[in-house]
C-alpha positions in Angstrom: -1.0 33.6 26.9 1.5 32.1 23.9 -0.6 31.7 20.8 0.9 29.0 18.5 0.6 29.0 14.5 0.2 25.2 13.8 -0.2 24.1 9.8 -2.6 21.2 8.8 0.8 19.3 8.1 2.6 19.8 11.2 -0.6 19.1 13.0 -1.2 15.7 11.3 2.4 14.5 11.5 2.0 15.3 15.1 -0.8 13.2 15.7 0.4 10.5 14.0 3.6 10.6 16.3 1.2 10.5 19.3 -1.0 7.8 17.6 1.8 5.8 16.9 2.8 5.8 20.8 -0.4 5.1 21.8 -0.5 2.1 19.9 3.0 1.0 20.8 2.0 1.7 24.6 -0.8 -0.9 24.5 -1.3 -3.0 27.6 -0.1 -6.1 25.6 2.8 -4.6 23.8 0.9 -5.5 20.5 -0.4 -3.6 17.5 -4.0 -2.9 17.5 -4.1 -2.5 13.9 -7.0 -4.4 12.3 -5.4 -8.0 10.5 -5.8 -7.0 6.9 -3.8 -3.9 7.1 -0.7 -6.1 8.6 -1.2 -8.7 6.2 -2.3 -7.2 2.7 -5.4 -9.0 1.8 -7.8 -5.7 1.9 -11.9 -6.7 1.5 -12.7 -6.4 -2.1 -15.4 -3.5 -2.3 -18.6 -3.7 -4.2 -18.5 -2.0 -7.5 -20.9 0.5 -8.6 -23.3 -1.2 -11.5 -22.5 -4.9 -9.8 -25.7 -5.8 -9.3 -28.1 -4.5 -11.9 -30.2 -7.5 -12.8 -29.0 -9.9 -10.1 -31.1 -12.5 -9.1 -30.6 -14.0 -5.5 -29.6 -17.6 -5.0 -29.2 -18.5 -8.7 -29.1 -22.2 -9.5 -26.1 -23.9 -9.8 -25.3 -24.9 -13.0 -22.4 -26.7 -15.0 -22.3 -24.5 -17.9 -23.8 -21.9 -19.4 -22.5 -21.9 -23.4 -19.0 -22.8 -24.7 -15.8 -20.7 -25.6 -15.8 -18.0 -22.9 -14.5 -18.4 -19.3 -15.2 -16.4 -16.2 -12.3 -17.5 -13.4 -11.1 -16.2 -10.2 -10.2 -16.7 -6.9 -12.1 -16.1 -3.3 -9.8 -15.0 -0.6 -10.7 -14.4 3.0 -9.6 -10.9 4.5 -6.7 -10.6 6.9 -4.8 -14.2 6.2 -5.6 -14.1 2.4 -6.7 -18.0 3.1 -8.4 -19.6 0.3 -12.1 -20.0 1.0 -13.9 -23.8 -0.6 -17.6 -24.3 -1.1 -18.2 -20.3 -1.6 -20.6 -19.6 -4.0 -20.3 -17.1 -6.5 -23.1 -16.3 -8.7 -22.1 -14.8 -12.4 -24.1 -13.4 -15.2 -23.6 -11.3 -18.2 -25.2 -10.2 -21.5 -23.7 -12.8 -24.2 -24.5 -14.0 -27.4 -27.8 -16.2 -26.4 -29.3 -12.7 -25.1 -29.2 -10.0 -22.1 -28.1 -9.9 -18.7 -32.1 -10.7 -17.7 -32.0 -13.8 -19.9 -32.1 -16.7 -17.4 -30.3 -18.9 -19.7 -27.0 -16.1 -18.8 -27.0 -16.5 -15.0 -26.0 -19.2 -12.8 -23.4 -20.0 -9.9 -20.4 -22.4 -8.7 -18.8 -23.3 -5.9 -15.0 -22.5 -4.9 -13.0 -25.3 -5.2 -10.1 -26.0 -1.9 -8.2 -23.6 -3.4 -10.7 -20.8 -3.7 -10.8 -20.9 -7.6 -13.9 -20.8 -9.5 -14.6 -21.0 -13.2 -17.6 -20.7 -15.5 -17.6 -21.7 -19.1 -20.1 -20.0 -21.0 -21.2 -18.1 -24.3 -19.4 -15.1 -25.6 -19.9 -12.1 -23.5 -20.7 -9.0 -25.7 -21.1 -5.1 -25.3 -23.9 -3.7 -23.0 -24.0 -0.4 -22.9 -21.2 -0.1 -24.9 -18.8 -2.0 -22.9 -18.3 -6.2 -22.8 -18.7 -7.1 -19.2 -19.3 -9.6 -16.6 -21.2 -9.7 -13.2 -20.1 -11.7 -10.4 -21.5 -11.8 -6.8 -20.9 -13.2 -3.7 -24.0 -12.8 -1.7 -24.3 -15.9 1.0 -24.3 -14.7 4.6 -20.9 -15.6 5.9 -19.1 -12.9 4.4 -20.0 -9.0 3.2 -21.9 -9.2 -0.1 -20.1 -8.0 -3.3 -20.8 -7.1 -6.5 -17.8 -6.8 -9.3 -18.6 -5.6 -12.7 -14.8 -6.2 -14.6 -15.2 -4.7 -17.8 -13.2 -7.0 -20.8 -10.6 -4.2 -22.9 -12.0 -6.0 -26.4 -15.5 -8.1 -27.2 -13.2 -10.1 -28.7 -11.5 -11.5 -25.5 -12.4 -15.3 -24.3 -12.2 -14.9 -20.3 -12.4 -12.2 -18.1 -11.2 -12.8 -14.4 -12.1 -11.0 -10.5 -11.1 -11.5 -7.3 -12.9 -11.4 -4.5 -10.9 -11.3 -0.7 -13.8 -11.4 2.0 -14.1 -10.1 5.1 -16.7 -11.8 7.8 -20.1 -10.6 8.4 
């Protein structure tokens, strides 16, 4: 019997050698890695805190305040296409009241591009830190929930990003 002393690193690199083959060996010659890996466009992941005080299917609404935007862009995962007619639902604690406040919540709709923006009243601290919600939460697509936090109150926008992956 030969006993062989095999480290955790020369074990790993080993197995990624065989993985490696394996995939190269596939019946099609392809990859089988998943799309978003080849292409960049990672899902967003839900951030812890997103959804305190969300409120499903929020109306629509044109505006809620003046002199503070909330943009972004929605991407599907894999091809990083834009995605139109998404809606993303925001809300924040501003200077008309708290996050609960139903005059601080509403949603849009992604434009052919995939951008969205929200102009509404100055977002200030909550718990010590100035901060948006955002939520996609519509069926086609994995819910998320972003939380970006602004570096100063005194900013006038704060952006996210949200890259989707299908249901």
């Amino acid at each position: 019997m030969i006993a062989y002393s095999v480290s955790r690193r020369s074990f790993l690199a080993a197995a990624g050698r065989v993985a490696s083959t394996a995939v190269l060996a596939t019946p099609l010659g392809g990859v089988l890695a998943p799309a978003t890996a080849a292409t960049g466009f990672e899902p967003t992941l839900t951030m812890p805190g997103g959804a305190n005080n969300y409120r499903p299917k929020a109306p629509f609404v044109e505006r809620l305040g003046s002199g503070f935007f909330v943009r972004g862009k929605v991407l599907r995962a894999g091809d990083g296409a834009p995605l139109a007619g998404q809606r993303i639902q925001i809300w924040a604690a501003t200077v008309l009241g708290g996050e609960p406040d139903p005059a601080n919540h509403g949603s849009v709709l992604t434009r052919e591009d995939g951008s969205f923006e929200l102009e509404m009243a100055q977002i200030v601290p909550n718990f010590g830190q100035p901060h948006a919600h955002l939520a996609y939460d519509d069926g086609a697509f994995r819910t998320v929930f972003l939380r970006p936090v602004m570096p100063s109150a005194r900013d006038t926008s704060v952006s996210a990003d949200f890259v989707l992956a299908p249901v």
